[in-house]
Steps between C-alpha positions, in 0.01 A plus 500: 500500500414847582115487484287846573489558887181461678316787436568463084388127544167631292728604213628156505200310504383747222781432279382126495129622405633692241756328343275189434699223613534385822850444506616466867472180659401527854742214674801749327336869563778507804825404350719771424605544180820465349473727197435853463124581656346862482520680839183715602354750406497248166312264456655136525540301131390141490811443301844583564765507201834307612850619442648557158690138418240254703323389172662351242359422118548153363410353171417719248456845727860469564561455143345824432694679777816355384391620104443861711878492603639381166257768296397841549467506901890392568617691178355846492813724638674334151222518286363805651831686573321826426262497756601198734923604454670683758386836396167452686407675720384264800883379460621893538519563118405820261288242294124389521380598881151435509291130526694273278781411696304420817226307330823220365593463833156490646500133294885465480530475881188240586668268190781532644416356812313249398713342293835567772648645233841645578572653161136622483557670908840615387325690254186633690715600827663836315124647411416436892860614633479829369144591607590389872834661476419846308169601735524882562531633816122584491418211382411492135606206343572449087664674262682828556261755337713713214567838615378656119259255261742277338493508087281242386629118376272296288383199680607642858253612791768709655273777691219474738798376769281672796194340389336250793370214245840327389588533871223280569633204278808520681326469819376165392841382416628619821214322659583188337878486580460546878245203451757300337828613689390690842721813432430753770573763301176440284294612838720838577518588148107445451440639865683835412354445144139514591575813820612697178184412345280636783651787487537591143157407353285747680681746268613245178205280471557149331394611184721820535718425160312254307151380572620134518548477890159592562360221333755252602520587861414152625825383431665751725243429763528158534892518573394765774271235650775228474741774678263521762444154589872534558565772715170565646594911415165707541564734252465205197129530606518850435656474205271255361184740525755789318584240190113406503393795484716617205415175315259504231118349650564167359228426756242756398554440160441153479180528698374760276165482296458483118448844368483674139790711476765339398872578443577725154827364421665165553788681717254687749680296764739766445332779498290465852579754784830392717456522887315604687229324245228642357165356631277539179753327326618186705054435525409474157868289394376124492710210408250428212633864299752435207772717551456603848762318691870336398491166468816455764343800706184245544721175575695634764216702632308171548700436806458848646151417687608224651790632627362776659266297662731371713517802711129693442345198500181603274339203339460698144860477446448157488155512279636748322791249310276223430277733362757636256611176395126438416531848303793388321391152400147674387671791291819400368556146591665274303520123584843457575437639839598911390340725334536736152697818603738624266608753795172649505237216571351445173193292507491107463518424122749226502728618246603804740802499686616364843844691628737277656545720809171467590475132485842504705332787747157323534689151628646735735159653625335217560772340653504787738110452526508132575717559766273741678172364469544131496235509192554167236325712245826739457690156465292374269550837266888499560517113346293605200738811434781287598431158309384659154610923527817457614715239307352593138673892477874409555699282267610135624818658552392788657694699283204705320165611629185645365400818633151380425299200464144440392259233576455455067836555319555358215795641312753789702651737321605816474181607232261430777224779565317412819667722831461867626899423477535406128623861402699556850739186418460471089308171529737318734242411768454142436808382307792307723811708567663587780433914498188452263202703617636682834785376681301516854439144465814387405573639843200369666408197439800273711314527787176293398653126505698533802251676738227270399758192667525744797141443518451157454497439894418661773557474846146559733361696721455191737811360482442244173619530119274575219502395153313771334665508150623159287765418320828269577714614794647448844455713846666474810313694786433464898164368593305366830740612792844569270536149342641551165315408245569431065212400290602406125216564212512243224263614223417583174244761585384685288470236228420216732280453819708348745690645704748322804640623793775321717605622805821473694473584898798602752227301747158403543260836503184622457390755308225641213599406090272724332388456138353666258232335309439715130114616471561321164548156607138306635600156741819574565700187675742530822732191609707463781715213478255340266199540699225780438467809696143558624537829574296833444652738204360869579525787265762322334694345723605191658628500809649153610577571908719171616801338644754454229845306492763499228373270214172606501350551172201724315332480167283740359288443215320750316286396238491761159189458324473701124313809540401766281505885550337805336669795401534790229188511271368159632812347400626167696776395667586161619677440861587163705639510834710844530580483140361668246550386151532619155546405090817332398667711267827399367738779437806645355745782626596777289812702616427877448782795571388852385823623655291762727483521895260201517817263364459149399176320529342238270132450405344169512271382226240213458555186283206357574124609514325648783198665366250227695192543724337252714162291487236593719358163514864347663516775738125441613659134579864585584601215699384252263655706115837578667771267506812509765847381405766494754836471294798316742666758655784477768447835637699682294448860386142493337453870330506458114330266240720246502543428876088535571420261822141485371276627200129457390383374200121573390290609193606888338358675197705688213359842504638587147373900539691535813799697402793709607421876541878649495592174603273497818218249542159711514248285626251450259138493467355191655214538637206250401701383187498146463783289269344350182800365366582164710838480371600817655504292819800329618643386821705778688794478775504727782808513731535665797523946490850503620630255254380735228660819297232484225178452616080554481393463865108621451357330222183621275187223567358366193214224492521191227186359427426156548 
């Protein structure tokens, strides 16, 4: 493990302060690690990521990798050909040139992987050939920029070749395949790569041909990081305080106070000064403005603090995310862990929209976050995105998507008036399809499901394994002093409480199992081989320090009491464990073609009623009005109606004035009304978010008298 030298031990010890958990265990502080540590000047990460193929999904998260490869994710050069065909330009084509291309492979390659897929690596290894191959002599990498614009093709991105932000996506990938295969060539080409970037950006700054690198610079920062931890090269350092510089001030921004003046169109995001920024405006933009940042801008600018932490070390970095998050929950949150930004944020009403890139770019953030700062609270929001966000905006095949999802949706179709993007994509926002809405997320959103298992385990910083994220899957890793250790996770987290490790030893060690405890659960149990664990959890952890041997065997238990939440307008949400939960609405699809660019899509309709609010009086005695039913489930895949591991039964109201506003559900006025009409109450099922297409997530409050 390459820990700071002795005169940065106080950046150490302040990275524990700060980070809020304590997560080195003194007996291991000396081991050296077997898995990538950051060298000084950076500071060290309590948690290192393992290589690309050590963690393997079982149960039902394999089943939705495996749906991945059979849908959309293994499928898009064929139904894609336009864009994903061998015109591109990341393959040396005349077609689309810009982000599109990269951002399939950036989830292509980790499924791949994964799943030791041959036919999947068969078709991933062309994409990464030809960038490693095709590097100019001065080092640019991507597609040959055209000589004279090229005439325009509808659907194709074919200009913008020079710009740096697509380049950055393909770093990622590049990052991931030397993780996964060693390749040597990864380091020279990214070595020679990043020397060409030191050199050209004094004169073409990031945001040079499109404003999109500036804001998204933490992606390309992070890979200069990794290269460093590599090759030790001084000039990475250098180059990271040239990309930080030329990246928007996620970090000032997010620390910024409430003020008055407030963005004057929903696209100002657009319309701010490039680099070098201007100061008046980056001091009065706040996360609470609608309109002032993109909604994908803001998820992948989460990570940017953090990351740049790692070498300036200032603390605000680090107050400056959690304080954003706060911002974003506060402003435009909705309960499914995101928030309502229809590319411009837009406030937290549930019925406004929730792109799928930035549910797929916010896993990715925090993922990157967890990593750095060793804080459960980042976990904690990645499980709520991942367990409801996630699974509800593709199809069960994964052959359609929504470009947006709300928290309230009761009917999608192609009538709906709700998004700053209604006019920009003739009311395709929220319908299914495959190019519906804007094809960026048909691009996007492969990598979500497969870097989440990346991040399941962890090695750590003092020579242990962590189990930080949970779901069902395997990991083989070296702990103690090199034994080799596989722990197997039996569970059926997130519907159920329990979850059991087994672990399989080359030989007798010790070493640290870390474990996250959720700051939703209260008297949490630990066994070890059937006996409890008397240890001390701190800031969210469990550390269980000991001499293990092959055989031996944890169980975590995690109670999930019924909880309520408040949200738009007073409105209420109800939440157990990492889930949260929402109507039953039974559905129908309705197959749409309009024979435009958008193609084939269908609309889905409700069959049954949904117009229902909730009792105050049950919610002011939750535990005892709400009923749990577990159905038998084997483990199987779990996201729709009819495969539901759990759903809640308890008292609902008709609301008969609640109606469809251009088929959107407005809330309505609620507000000290009370239900006079006892038959208009009836029990209600609520199954978990993901399970859902149709759904009201924050309900309207009425009171009943008695």
């Amino acid at each position: 493990m390459n820990y700071c030298t002795i005169k940065d031990v106080c950046c150490f010890l302040f990275l524990l302060i700060i980070s809020g958990n304590h997560v080195f265990s003194q007996e291991h502080t000396s081991n050296q690690s077997f898995y990538l540590q950051n060298k000084a000047p950076l500071a060290p990460s309590p948690y290192l990521a393992l290589p690309l193929g050590n963690i393997s999904p079982e149960g039902w998260l394999k089943e939705q990798l495996v749906r991945m490869k059979d849908g959309l994710t293994g499928k898009l050069d064929s139904i894609y050909p336009s864009v994903m065909g061998q015109r591109n330009g990341w393959l040396g084509g005349d077609g689309d040139g810009w982000e599109r291309g990269p951002y399939w492979i950036d989830g292509l390659l980790p499924l791949a992987y994964i799943l030791k897929d041959e036919q999947l690596i068969t078709k991933v290894q062309p994409w990464v050939e030809w960038t490693l191959e095709n590097q100019a002599e001065n080092g640019y990498i991507g597609p040959v920029p055209f000589a004279e614009e090229p005439a325009y093709e509808a659907g194709l991105q074919k200009g913008m070749r020079k710009d740096w932000w697509p380049k950055m996506v393909m770093l990622k990938v590049l990052k991931q395949y030397h993780e996964a295969t060693g390749d040597q060539r990864v380091i020279d080409v990214l070595t020679k790569y990043f020397k060409y970037q030191l050199q050209e950006l004094p004169n073409t700054p990031l945001d040079k041909w499109t404003f999109w690198a500036n804001r998204r610079g933490g992606d390309n920062l992070q890979v200069v990081y990794w290269l460093y931890n590599i090759t030790g090269d001084e000039f990475l350092m250098d180059l990271g305080d040239l990309i930080a510089e030329q990246t928007f001030p996620w970090t000032r921004v997010f620390l910024n106070d409430e003020n008055n003046v407030d963005p004057q169109s929903p696209w100002y995001f657009y319309q701010m000064k490039r680099y070098p920024f201007d100061q008046e405006e980056i001091d009065l933009l706040t996360v609470s403005k609608i309109g002032g940042i993109h909604t994908v801008n803001l998820a992948q600018g989460l990570k940017m603090p953090a990351v740049r932490y790692l070498q300036d070390k200032d603390k605000q970095h680090l107050a400056a995310t959690k304080e954003a998050l706060a911002d974003i929950r506060k402003y435009h949150g909705q309960p499914q862990g995101m928030y309502g930004g229809d590319e411009p944020l837009h406030g937290n009403d549930p019925v406004r929209g929730v792109e799928f890139c930035s549910v797929a770019e916010g896993m990715f953030s925090l993922e990157t976050i967890l990593k750095i700062t060793g804080d459960m609270s980042f976990a904690d929001q990645l499980e709520k995105i991942t367990y409801n966000a996630l699974p509800t905006q593709a199809s069960d095949d994964f052959m359609t998507r929504q470009y947006f999802q709300a928290a309230n949706q009761v009917k999608l179709t192609d009538k709906m008036e709700v998004s700053f993007e209604t006019n920009h994509h003739k009311g395709t926002d929220f319908v299914f399809g495959t190019l519906s809405g804007y094809p960026c997320c048909t691009s996007n959103m492969h990598q979500s499901w497969p870097k989440y298992v990346q991040n399941l385990w962890y090695a750590t910083a003092d020579g242990g394994v962590a189990a930080l994220l949970y779901a069902p899957s395997e990991v083989a890793l070296k702990v103690g002093n090199g034994a080799t250790l596989k722990v197997k996770e039996q569970t059926g987290y997130p519907f159920r409480e329990t979850v059991n490790f087994s672990m399989t030893l080359s030989e007798p060690a010790a070493f640290p199992f870390h474990l996250r405890i959720p700051a939703w659960t209260n008297n949490p149990q630990i066994r070890i081989n059937g006996n409890s664990w008397k240890g001390t959890i701190r800031d969210q952890v469990a550390i269980i320090d000991r001499a293990w041997k092959s055989g031996d065997q944890v169980t975590l238990q995690l109670p999930m009491e019924i909880k309520s939440s408040q949200w738009y307008q007073f409105s209420t949400a109800i939440e157990r464990g990492p889930l949260v939960y929402a109507l039953k609405i039974e559905d129908k699809k309705v197959p749409k073609d309009r024979h435009d660019g958008y193609g084939k899509f269908y609309e889905v309709h409700p069959v049954s009623d949904w117009n229902y609010g909730l009792l105050q009086h049950e919610l002011d005695d939750i535990q005892e009005h709400v009923k749990v039913e577990e159905a038998d489930w084997d483990g199987a895949y779990p996201w729709n109606l009819e495969n539901a591991p759990v759903q809640l039964k308890m008292s609902g109201a008709k609301v008969p004035e609640w109606s469809l506003h251009r088929d959107v559900p407005v809330m309505p006025g609620f507000w000290s009304k009370s239900i006079q009409d006892t038959s208009l109450v009836e029990e209600i099922t609520l199954v978990p978010y993901g399970c859902t297409t149709l759904r009201i997530t924050e309900f309207p409050v009425y009171n009943v008298p008695h």
